[in-house]
GUGU-340610 format. One record per residue (C-alpha): x, z, y. Coordinates in steps of 0.05 Angstrom, whole numbers. Example, Ala and Ser with C-alpha at 12.3 -4.5 7.8 and 13.67 -1.06 7.14 Angstrom:
<rec c1="246" c3="156" c2="-90"/>
<rec c1="273" c3="143" c2="-21"/>
//
This chain:
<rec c1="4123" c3="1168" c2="-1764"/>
<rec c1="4143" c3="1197" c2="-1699"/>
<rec c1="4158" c3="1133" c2="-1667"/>
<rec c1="4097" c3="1103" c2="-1683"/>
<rec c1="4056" c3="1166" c2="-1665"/>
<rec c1="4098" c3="1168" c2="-1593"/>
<rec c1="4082" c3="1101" c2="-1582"/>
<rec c1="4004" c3="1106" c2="-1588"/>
<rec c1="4004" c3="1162" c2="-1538"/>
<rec c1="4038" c3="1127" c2="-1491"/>
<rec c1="3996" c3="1066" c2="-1492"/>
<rec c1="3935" c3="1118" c2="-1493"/>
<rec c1="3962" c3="1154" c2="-1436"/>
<rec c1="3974" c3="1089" c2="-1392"/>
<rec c1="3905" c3="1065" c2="-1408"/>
<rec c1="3880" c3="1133" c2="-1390"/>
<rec c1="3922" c3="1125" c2="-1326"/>
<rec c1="3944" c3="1195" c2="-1339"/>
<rec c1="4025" c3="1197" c2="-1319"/>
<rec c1="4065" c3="1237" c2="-1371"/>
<rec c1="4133" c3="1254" c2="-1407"/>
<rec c1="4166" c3="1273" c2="-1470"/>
<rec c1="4201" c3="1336" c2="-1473"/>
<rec c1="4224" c3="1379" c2="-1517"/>
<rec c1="4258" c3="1361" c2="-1586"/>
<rec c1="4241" c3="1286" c2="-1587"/>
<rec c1="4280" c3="1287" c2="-1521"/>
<rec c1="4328" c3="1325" c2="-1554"/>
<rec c1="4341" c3="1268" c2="-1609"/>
<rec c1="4350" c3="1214" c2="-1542"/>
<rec c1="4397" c3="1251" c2="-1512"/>
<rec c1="4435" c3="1305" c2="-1564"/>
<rec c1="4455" c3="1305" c2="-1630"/>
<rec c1="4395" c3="1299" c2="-1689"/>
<rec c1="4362" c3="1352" c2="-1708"/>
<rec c1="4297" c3="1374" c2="-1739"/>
<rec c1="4238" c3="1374" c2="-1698"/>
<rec c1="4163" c3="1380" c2="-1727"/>
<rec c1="4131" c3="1370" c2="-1663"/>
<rec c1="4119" c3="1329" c2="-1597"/>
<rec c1="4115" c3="1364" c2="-1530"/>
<rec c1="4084" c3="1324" c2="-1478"/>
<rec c1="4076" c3="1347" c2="-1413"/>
<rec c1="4019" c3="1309" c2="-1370"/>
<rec c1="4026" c3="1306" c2="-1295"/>
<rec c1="3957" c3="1322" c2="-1293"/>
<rec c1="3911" c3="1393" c2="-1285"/>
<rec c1="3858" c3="1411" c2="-1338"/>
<rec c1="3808" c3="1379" c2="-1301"/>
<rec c1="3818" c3="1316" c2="-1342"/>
<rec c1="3820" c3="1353" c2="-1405"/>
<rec c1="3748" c3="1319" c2="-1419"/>
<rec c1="3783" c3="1252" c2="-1421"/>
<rec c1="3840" c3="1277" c2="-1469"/>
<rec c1="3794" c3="1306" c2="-1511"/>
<rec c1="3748" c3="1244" c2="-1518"/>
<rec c1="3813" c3="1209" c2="-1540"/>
<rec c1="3843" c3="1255" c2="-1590"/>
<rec c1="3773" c3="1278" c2="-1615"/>
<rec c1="3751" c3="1210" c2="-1620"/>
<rec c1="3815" c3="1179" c2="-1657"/>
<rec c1="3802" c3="1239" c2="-1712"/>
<rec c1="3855" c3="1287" c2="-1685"/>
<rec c1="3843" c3="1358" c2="-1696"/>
<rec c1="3843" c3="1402" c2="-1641"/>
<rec c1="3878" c3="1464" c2="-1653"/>
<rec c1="3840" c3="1518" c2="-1613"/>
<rec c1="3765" c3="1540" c2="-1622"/>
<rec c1="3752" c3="1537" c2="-1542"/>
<rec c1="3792" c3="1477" c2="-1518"/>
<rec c1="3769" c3="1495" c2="-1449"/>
<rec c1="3788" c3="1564" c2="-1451"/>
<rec c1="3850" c3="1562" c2="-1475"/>
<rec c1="3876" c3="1511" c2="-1422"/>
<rec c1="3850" c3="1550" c2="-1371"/>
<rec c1="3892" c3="1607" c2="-1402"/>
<rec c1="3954" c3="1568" c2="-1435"/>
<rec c1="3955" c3="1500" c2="-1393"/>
<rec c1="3970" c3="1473" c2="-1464"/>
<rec c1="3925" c3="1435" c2="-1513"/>
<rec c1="3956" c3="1436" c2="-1579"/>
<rec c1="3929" c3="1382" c2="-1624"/>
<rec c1="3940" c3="1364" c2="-1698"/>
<rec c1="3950" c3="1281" c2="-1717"/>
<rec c1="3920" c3="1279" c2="-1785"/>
<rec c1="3945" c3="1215" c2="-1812"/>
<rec c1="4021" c3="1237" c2="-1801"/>
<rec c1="4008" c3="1316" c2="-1792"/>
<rec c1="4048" c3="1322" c2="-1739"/>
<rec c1="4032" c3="1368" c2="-1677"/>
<rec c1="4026" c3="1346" c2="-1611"/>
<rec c1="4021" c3="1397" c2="-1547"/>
<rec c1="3999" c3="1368" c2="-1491"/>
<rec c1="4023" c3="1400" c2="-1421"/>
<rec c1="3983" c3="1401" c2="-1364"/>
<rec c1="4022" c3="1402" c2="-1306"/>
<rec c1="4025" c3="1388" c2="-1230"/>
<rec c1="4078" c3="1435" c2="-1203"/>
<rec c1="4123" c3="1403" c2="-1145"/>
<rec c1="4176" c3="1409" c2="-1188"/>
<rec c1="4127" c3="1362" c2="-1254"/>
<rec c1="4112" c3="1318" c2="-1195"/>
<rec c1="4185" c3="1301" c2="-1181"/>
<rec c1="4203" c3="1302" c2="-1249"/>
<rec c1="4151" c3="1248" c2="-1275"/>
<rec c1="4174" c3="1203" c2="-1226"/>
<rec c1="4247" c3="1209" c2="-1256"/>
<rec c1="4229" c3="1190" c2="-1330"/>
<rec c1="4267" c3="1147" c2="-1375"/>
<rec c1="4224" c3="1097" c2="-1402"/>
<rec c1="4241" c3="1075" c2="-1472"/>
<rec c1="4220" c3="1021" c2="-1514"/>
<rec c1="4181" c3="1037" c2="-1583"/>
<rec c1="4139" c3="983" c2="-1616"/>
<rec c1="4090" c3="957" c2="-1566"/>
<rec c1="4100" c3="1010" c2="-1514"/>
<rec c1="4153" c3="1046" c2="-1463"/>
<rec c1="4148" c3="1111" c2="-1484"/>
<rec c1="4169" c3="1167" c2="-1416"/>
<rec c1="4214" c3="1213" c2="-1443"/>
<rec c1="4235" c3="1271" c2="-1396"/>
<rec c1="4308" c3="1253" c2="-1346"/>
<rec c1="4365" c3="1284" c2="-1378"/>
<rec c1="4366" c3="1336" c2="-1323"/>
<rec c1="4296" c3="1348" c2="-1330"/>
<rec c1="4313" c3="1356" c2="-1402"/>
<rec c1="4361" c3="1407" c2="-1386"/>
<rec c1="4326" c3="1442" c2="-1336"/>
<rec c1="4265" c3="1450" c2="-1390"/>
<rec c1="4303" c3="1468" c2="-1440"/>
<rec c1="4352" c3="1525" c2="-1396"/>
<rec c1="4281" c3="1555" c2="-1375"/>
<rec c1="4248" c3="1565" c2="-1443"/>
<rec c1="4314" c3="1603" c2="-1457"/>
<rec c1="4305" c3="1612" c2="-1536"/>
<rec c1="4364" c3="1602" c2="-1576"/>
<rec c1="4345" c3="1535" c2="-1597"/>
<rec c1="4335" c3="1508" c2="-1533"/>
<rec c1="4399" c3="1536" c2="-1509"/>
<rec c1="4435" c3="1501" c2="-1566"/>
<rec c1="4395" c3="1439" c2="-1553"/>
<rec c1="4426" c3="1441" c2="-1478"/>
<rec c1="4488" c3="1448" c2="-1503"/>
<rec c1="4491" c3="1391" c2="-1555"/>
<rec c1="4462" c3="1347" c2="-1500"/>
<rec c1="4513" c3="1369" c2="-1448"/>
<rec c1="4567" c3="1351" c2="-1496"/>
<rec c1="4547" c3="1290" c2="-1505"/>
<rec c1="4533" c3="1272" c2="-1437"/>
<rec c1="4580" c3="1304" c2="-1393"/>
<rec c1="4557" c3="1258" c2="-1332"/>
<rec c1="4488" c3="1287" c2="-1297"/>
<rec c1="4466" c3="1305" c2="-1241"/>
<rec c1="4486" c3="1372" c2="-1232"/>
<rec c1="4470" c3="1388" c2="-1163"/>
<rec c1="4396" c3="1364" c2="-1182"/>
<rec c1="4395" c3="1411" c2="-1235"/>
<rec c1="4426" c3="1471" c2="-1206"/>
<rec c1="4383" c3="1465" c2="-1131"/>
<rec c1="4326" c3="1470" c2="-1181"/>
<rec c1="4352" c3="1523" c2="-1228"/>
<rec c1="4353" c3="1564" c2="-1163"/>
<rec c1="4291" c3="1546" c2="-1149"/>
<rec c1="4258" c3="1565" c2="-1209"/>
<rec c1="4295" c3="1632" c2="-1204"/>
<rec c1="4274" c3="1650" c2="-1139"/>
<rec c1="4206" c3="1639" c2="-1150"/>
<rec c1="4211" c3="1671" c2="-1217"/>
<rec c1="4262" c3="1723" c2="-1216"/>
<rec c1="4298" c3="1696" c2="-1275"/>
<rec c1="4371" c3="1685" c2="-1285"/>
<rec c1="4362" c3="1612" c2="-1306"/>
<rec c1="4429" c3="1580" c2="-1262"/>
<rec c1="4475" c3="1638" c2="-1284"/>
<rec c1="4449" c3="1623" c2="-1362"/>
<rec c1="4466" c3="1548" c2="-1354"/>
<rec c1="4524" c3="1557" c2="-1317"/>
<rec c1="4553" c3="1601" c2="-1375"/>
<rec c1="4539" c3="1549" c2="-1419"/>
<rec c1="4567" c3="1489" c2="-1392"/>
<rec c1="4636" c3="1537" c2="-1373"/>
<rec c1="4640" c3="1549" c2="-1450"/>
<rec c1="4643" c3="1482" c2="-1472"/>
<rec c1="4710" c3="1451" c2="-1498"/>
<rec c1="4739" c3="1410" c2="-1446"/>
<rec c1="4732" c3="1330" c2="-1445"/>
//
């Protein structure tokens, strides 16, 4: 179900000319070990004012629409959360157009699902997602993938872990640094 579902929205997207990526959980399952995931995050490298032209889509292909005041909440949440009725899955759609989106959309891995190359997040992109949200999960989910991909870009990641915590005054490079230092060795 998943795979077909990720493959419509990336032949929607690319019609739409709207650039995206997957992240989250299905990028998880590309790059770590399996694991159970309910959900696609997609993060569009695009602001709200296109949300008209998502909503026609998903609105229009019989998707429920998750919030009351699309609008609204975007405005608030940059995130459209959206129900597929066929397969019940959830899909959130990210708008996004930070330096740092820009530069990752043009890194994506393009995969092939059915009819479509689907744009999943870089692994470092992955990583860097994943060490920001910070939740246990998403901590574990960084470390499966690092174990099974011990060669990255790690300068790319930690210039914008840094980054991130400048601007944010978090303590993202010291939390992935103390992860990859606890893994077993190779």
């Amino acid at each position: 179900m998943f795979e077909q579902l990720l493959e419509a929205i990336a032949l929607r997207l690319e019609r739409l000319g709207i650039p995206y990526m997957v992240i989250g959980g299905q990028a998880v399952l590309l790059y770590g070990e399996p694991r159970l995931t309910r959900d696609i995050d997609v993060t569009l490298g695009v602001g709200p004012e296109r949300l008209s032209e998502l909503l026609g889509w998903v609105r229009g292909d019989g998707w429920q629409v998750l919030v009351e005041t699309p609008a609204e909440f975007v405005g608030k949440t940059m995130v459209l959360p959206c129900l597929e009725p066929a397969s019940g899955i959830r899909v959130d759609f990210v708008f996004s157009f930070s330096a740092y989106e820009q530069q990752a959309l043009k890194r994506v891995r393009r995969v092939p699902l059915g009819g479509a190359q689907v744009c999943f997040a870089s692994l470092e992109d992955l990583i860097i997602h994943k060490v920001l949200a910070g939740r246990p999960r998403d901590l574990e989910d960084v470390r499966s993938v690092l174990l099974k991909n011990r060669a990255f870009d790690l300068e790319y990641v930690q210039r914008w872990l840094r980054e991130f915590d400048r601007s944010l005054g978090e303590k993202s490079l010291e939390r992935f640094d103390e992860l990859r230092q606890a893994l077993p060795k190779p």
